[in-house]
C-alpha positions as CSV (number, residue, x, y, z in Angstrom):
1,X,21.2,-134.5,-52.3
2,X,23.9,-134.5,-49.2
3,X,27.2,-135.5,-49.2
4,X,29.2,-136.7,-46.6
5,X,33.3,-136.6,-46.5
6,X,34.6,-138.2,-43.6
7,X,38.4,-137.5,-42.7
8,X,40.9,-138.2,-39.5
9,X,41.2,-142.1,-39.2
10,X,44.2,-144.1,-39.0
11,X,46.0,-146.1,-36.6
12,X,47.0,-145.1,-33.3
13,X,47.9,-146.7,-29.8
14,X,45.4,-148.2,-27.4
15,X,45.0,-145.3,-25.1
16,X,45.6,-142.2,-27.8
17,X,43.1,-139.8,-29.4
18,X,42.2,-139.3,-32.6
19,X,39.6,-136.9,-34.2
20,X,37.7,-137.6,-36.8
21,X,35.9,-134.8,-39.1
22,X,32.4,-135.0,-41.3
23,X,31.8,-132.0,-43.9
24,X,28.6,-132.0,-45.2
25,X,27.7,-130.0,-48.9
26,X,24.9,-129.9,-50.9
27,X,21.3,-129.4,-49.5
28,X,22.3,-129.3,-45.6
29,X,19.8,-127.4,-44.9
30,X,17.8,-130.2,-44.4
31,X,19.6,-131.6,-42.1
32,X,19.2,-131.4,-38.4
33,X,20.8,-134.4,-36.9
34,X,24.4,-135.6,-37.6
35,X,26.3,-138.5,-36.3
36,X,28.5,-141.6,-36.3
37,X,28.1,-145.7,-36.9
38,X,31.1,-147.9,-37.1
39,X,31.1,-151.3,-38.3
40,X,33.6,-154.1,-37.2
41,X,34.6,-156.6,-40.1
42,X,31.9,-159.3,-39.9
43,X,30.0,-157.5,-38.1
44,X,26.4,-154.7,-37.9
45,X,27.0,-151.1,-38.1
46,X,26.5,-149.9,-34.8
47,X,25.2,-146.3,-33.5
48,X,28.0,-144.4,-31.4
49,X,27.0,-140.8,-31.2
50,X,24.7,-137.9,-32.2
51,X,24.2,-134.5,-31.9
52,X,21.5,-131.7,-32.8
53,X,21.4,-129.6,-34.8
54,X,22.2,-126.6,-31.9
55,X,24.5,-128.9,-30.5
56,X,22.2,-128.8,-27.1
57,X,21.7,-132.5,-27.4
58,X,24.1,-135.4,-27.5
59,X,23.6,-138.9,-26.9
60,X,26.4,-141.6,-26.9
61,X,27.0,-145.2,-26.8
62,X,27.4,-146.7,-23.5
63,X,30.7,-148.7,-25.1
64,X,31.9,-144.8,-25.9
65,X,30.4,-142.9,-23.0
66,X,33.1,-140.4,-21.6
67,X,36.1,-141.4,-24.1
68,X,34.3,-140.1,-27.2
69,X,33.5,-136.2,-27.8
70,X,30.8,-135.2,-30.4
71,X,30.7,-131.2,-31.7
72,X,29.2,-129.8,-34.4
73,X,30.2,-126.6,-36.2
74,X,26.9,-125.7,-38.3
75,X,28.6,-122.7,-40.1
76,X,31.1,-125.0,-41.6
77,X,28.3,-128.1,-41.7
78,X,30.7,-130.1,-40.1
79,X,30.8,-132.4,-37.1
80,X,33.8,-133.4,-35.3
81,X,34.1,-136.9,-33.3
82,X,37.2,-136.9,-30.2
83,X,37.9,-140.5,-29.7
84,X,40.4,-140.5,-26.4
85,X,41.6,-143.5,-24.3
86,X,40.9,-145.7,-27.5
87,X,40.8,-149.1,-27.4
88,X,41.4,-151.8,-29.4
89,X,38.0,-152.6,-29.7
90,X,37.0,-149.2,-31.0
91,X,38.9,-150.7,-34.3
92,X,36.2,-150.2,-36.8
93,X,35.4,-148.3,-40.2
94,X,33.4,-145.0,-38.8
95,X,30.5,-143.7,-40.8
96,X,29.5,-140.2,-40.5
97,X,25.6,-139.9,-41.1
98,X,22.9,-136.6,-41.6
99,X,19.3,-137.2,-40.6
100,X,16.7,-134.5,-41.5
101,X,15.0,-135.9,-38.0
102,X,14.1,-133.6,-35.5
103,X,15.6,-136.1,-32.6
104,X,19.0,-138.4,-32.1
105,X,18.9,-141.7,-33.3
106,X,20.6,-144.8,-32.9
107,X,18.4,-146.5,-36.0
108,X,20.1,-147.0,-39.4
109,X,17.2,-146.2,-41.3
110,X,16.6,-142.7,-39.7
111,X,19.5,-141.6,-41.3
112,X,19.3,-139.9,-45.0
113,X,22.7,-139.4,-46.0
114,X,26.0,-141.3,-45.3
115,X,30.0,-140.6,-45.8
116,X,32.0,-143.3,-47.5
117,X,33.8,-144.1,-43.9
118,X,37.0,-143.9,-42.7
119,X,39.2,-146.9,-41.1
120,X,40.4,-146.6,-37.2
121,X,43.0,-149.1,-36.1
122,X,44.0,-148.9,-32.8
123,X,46.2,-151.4,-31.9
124,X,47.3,-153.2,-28.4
């Protein structure tokens, strides 16, 4: 089994950064594609980024495409998410996901493994 520990979230400012952290233990070496959902109160969980597992491959969600950052740091099996010029709408709990998947996807089901989430509030 995987776990995922997400840390970073809180509230911030519409327009500030925050980075958010995923460590990964356990049997990581099955995993080869890590990344982020959030989910709004009432509503889906919705794919915003992931990365490879060399890092040579990112793919974003248009709502997040050039504000938010994805790295990955495989000897400390930990991905990092930079969230800049937030927005209120970005207000969501962030999940932090591991597929064993050789490609990025933006499919719940593709993913194995899932953190417990972390709140964002970014306020107006």
């Amino acid at each position: 089994q995987v776990q995922l520990v997400e840390s970073g979230g809180g509230l911030v400012q519409a327009g500030g950064s925050l980075r958010l952290s995923c460590a990964a233990s356990g049997r990581t070496f099955s995993i080869y594609v890590m990344g982020w959902f959030r989910q709004a109160p009432g509503k889906e969980r919705e794919f915003v980024t992931g990365i490879i597992r060399n890092g040579g491959r990112t793919y974003y969600a248009d709502s997040v495409k050039g504000r938010f950052t994805i790295s990955r740091d495989n000897a400390k099996n930990t991905v990092y998410l930079q969230m800049n010029s937030l927005k209120p709408e970005d207000t969501a709990v962030y999940y932090c996901a591991a597929s064993s998947r050789v490609g990025v996807s933006g499919i719940k089901s593709d993913y194995d493994y899932w953190g417990q989430g972390t709140q964002v509030t970014v306020s107006s």
